[in-house]
matplotlib code that plots the C-alpha trace (Angstrom):
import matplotlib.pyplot as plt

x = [25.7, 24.2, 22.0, 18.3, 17.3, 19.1, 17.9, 14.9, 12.9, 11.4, 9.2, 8.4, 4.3, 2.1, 1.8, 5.3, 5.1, 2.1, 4.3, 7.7, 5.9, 4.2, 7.5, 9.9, 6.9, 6.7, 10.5, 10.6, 8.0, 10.6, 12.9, 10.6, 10.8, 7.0, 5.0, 2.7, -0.6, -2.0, -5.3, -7.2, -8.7, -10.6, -8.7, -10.3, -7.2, -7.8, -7.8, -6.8, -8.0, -7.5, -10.3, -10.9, -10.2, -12.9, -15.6, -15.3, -16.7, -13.9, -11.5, -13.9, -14.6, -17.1, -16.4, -15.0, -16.4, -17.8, -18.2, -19.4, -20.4, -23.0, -24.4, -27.3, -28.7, -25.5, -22.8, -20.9, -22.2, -20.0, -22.2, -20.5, -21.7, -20.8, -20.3, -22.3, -22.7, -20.6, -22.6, -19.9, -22.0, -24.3, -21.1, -23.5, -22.3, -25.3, -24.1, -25.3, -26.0, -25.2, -29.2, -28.9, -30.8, -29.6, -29.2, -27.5, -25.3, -23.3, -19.4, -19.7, -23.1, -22.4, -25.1, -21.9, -19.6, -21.2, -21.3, -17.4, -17.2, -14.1, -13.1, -11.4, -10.3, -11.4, -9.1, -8.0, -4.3, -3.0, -1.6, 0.8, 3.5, 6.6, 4.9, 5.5, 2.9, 2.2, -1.3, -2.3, -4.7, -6.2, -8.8, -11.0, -11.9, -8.2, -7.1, -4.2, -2.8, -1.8, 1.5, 2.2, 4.4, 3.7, 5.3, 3.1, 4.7, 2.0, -1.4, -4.3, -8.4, -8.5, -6.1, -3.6, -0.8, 1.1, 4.0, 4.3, 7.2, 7.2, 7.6, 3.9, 2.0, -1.6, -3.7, -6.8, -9.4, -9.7, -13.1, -11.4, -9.1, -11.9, -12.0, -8.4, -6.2, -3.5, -0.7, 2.5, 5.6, 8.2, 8.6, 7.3, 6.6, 9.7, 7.5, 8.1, 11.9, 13.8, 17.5, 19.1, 19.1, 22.5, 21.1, 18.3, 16.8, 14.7, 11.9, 11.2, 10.6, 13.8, 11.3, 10.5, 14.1, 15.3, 18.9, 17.2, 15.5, 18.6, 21.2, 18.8, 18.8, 22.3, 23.1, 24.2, 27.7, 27.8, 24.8, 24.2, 22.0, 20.6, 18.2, 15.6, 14.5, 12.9, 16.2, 20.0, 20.7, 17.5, 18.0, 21.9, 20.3, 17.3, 20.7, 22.6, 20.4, 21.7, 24.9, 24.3, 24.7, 25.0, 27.9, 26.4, 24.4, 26.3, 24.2, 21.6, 19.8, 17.8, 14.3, 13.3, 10.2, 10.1, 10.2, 6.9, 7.2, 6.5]
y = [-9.8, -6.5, -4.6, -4.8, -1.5, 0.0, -1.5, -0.4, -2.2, 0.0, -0.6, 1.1, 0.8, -0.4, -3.6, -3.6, -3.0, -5.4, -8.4, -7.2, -7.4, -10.9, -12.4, -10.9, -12.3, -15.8, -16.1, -14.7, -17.0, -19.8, -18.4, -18.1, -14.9, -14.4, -17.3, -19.1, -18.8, -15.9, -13.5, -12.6, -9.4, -7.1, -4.1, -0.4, 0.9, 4.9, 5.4, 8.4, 9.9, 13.7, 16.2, 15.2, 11.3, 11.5, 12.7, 9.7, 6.4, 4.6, 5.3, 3.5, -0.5, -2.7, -3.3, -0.2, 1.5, 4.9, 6.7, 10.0, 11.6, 12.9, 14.5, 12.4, 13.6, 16.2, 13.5, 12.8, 9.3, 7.6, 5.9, 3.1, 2.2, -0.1, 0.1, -2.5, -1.1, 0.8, 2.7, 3.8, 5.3, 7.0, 8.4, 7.0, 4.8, 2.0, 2.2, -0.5, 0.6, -2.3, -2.4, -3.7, 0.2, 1.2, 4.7, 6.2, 8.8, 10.6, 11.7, 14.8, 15.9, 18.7, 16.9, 14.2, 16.6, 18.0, 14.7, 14.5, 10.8, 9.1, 6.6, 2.8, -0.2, -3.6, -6.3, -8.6, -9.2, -12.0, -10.8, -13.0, -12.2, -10.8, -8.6, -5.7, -3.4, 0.7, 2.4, 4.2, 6.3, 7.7, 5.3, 6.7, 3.5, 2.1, 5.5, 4.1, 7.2, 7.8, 6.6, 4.6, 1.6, -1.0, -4.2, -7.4, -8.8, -11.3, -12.7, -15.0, -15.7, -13.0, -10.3, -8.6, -7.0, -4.3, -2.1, 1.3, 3.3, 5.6, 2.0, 2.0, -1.1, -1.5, -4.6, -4.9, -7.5, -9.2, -7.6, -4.1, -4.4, -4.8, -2.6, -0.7, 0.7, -1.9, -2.7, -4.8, -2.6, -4.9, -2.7, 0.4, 2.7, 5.0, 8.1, 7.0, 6.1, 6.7, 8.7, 7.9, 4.0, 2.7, 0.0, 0.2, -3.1, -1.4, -3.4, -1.6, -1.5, -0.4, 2.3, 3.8, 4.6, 7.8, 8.5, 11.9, 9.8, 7.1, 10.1, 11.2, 8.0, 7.6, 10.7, 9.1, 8.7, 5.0, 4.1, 0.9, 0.3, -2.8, -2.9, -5.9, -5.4, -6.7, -5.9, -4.8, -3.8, -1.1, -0.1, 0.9, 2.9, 4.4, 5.4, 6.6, 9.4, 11.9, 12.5, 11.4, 7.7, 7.2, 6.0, 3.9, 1.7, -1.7, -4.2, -4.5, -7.8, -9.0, -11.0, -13.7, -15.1, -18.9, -21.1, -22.7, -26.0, -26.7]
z = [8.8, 7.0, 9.8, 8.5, 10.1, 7.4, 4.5, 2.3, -0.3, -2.7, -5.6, -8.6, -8.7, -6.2, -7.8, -8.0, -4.2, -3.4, -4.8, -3.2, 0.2, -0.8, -1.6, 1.6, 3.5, 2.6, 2.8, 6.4, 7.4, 5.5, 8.1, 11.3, 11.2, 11.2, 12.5, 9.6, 11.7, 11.9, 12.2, 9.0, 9.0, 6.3, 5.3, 3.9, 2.4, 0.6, -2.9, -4.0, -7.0, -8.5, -8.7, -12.6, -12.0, -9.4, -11.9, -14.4, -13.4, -15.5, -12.3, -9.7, -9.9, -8.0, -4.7, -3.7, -0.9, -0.8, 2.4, 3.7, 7.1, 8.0, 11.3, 13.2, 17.2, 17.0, 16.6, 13.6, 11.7, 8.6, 6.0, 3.9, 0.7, -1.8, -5.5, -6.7, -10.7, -13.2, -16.1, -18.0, -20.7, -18.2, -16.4, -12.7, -10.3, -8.2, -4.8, -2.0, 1.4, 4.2, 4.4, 0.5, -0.2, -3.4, -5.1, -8.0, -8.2, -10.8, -9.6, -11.9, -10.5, -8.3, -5.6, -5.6, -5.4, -2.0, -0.8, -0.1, -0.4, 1.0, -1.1, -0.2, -1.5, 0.2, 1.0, 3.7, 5.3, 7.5, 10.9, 12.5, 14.9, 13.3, 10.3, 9.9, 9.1, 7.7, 8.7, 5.7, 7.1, 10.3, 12.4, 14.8, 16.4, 17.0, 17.2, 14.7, 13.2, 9.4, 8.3, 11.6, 11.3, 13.2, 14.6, 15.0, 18.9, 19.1, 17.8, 18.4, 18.1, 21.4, 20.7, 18.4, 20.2, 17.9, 18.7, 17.2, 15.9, 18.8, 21.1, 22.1, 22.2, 21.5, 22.3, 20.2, 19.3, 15.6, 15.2, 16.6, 13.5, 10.9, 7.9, 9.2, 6.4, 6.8, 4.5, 4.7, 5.6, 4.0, 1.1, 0.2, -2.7, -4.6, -3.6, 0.5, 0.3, 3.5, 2.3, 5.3, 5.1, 3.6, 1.6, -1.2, -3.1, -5.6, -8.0, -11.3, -14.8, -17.0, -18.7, -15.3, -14.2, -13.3, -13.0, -11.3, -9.0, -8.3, -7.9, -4.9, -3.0, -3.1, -1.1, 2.2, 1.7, 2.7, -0.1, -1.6, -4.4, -5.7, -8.5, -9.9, -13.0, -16.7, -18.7, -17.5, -21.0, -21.5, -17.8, -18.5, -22.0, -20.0, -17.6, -20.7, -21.6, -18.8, -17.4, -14.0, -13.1, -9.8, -8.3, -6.1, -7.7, -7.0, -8.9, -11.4, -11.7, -14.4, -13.1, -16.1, -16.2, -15.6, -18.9, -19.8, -20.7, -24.8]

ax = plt.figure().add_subplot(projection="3d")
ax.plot(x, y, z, "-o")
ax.set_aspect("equal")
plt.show()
């Protein structure tokens, strides 16, 4: 039986990655591997947007929270607000305040711009024991730390009790964990692969392969490669094009969609 600390499940997109870790969790819970009752908590994942993206209203959506901080009696104090209105014509954003205060701002105005808003994606995420789980960015009030993984030992009404990659444990209350940026750790984006696990289940489009990028994760000289994808045949032409093709790669999967009935 293949060692699951060294395998890696990576996806192409975030979507890609989002329904990789949707999938590897319902079939561990099939297993008991993760229990089926868990917490639910809201999560405030980051969004990450360039300098330019940041300035066009087309890259933000309703329900996405802005925040800033700001200094009140000599102590630093973070502001959330809520988009609540896209003007795309206007190029302004409504944000919501949690007193339901309302302004408008305009992400190219250079008053924006000196704002230095923060800006996060809303969610929620069921914590049960047995998930595993990635911290995408620091929190002050957990004091959970940016790219921390995390391991789910046991959860109720009361408590969540997690331990960290560096074997710590941290027991915190449901409420404690509202609004954290938590993501499932079952799989994880191309960008974050790990080159010295032997085995790699990859998720991806055949348009986005990269023989560049395949050729770097089969370095370790005991790799495995696995990849699901749309089509075997485009992926092998995709593959074609350069004169790499990594050794490797031991299967290549097609997914098909299910058959609707006619």
């Amino acid at each position: 039986m293949q060692d699951r600390s060294q395998v890696q499940v990576l996806g192409a997109t975030n979507k890609d990655v989002s329904t990789l870790n949707t999938a590897i969790r319902q079939n561990l819970q099939q297993q008991g591997d993760i229990n089926r009752h868990g917490v639910t908590v809201r999560t405030l994942n980051p969004v990450y947007l360039s300098d330019a993206q940041r300035e066009v209203v087309s890259h933000y959506k309703k329900g996405m929270v802005l925040s800033e901080w700001q200094k009140k009696h000599g102590r630093n104090v973070k502001n959330d607000f809520t988009v609540t209105g896209v003007n795309r014509k206007a190029n302004t954003l409504t944000l919501t305040d949690s007193k339901g205060k309302t302004q408008e701002i305009n992400p190219n105005s250079r008053q924006t711009k000196a704002r230095q808003f923060s800006i996060s994606q809303p969610d929620s995420i069921e914590i049960a024991k047995g998930d595993e789980l990635r911290v995408n960015s620091n929190h002050f009030a957990t004091k959970l730390r940016q790219h921390q993984t995390l391991t789910v030992t046991g959860s109720n009404a009361l408590f969540v009790s997690l331990k960290d990659d560096s074997g710590k444990r941290h027991v915190l209350s449901p409420g404690q964990l509202q609004d954290t940026p938590l993501s499932y750790n079952f799989a994880r984006p191309l960008s974050k692969a790990d080159d010295s696990k032997t085995h790699t289940l990859i998720g991806m489009k055949s348009y986005v392969a990269s023989k560049e990028l395949l050729h770097d994760l089969s370095q370790h000289k005991d790799s495995r490669i696995d990849i699901f994808t749309d089509s075997g045949e485009k992926l092998d032409k995709q593959l074609d094009k350069s004169d790499i093709r990594p050794s490797a790669i031991n299967r290549v999967m097609q997914l098909t969609a299910p058959r609707k009935n006619s």
